[in-house]
C-alpha positions, 0 to 999 in steps of 0.5 A, a space after each residue: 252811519 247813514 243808511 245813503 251810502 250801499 257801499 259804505 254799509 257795504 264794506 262793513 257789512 262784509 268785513 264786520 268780523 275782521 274790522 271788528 277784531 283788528 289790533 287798534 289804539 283806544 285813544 285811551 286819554 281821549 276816552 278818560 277826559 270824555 268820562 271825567 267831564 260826566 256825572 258818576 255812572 252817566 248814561 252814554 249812547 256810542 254811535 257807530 260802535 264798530 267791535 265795540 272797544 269804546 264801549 268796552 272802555 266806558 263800560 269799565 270806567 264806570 258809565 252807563 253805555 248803549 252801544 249802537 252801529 248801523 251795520 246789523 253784522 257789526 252789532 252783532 260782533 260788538 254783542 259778542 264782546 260786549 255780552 249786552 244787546 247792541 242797536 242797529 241804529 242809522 244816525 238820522 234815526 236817533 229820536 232820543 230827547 234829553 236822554 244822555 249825559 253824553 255821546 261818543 261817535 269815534 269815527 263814524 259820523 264822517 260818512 254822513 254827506 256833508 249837507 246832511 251833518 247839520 241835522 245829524 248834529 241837531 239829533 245829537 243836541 236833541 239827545 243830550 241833556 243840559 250839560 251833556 258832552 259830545 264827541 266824534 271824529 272825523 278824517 281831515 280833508 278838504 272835500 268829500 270822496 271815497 277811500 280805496 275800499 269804496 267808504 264815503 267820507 266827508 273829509 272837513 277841516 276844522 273851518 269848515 266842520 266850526 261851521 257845522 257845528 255852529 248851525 245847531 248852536 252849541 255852547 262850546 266846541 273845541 277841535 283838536 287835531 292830530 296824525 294817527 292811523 286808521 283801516 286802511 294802514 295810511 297815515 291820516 289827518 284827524 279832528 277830535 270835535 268835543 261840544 257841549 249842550 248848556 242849554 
């Protein structure tokens, strides 16, 4: 997540044990289409690996998975799930240079400000190699705020999140969107983004 954002970090930071441990949907399809689209044993970095799930999920399909999050207490929660070292990473410091086959980021790029996605997008591309897969998810809204835990989110739709991603020139983005549920208990307007890098 952005390291911008004290109170987002915050929130998890305080409740990593419990947000980590909670009953959620994998979106168990979603990750299947994401593995198919990769080479056998493709290497994937997770942004934002909250408990670890995804990972877990991706590990157990055969990829190769670094899971980061850029809250210390959340890695350590996904460590203890995972039995492998998870990265304390914040998004704007992703050096990586064409060294994935893809990078999943489930719901957590939605707390970067929305002046700062474009950059944390190219960091991405960076990091992919050709025809590396990418996908994240973001709570639909139409300007960004804070939830009732004090989160920061940059609440886009699909218009203005095209836009976005159009700025780093990837080849092929395709939306999705979909209701679902998410920390707080309410129902949630979601955009499911997959691009990809050909070039």
């Amino acid at each position: 997540m952005s390291g911008r954002d004290a109170d987002t970090l915050g929130f998890y930071g305080a409740e990593a044990e419990v947000y980590a441990g909670r009953d959620r949907e994998l979106g168990e399809a979603r990750l299947r289409r994401f593995a198919a689209r990769l080479p056998a044993g493709g290497q994937v970095l997770e942004l934002g690996c909250g408990g670890g799930q995804d990972s877990e999920a991706l590990l157990a399909l055969g990829l190769d998975v670094t899971p980061t999050d850029g809250s210390p207490e959340l890695a350590a929660e996904a460590q203890k799930r995972l039995r492998r070292p998870v990265a304390v990473l914040l998004f704007e410091d992703l050096m990586a240079d064409a060294a994935f086959d893809g990078v999943w980021a489930n719901a957590c790029l939605l707390h970067v400000p929305r002046t700062a996605l474009p950059g944390i997008l190219a960091k991405v591309q960076r990091a992919l190699r050709p025809g590396g897969v990418f996908y994240a998810s973001y709570k639909a809204g139409e300007a960004e705020g804070r939830d009732r835990f004090g989160r920061f989110f940059n609440y886009p739709d699909a218009a203005w999140l095209r836009t976005a991603y159009g700025k780093n020139g990837w080849d092929c983005i395709e939306i999705e969107e979909d209701e679902g549920g998410s920390y707080d208990k309410e129902s949630t307007r979601w955009l499911h983004a997959t691009a990809i890098k050909l070039s």
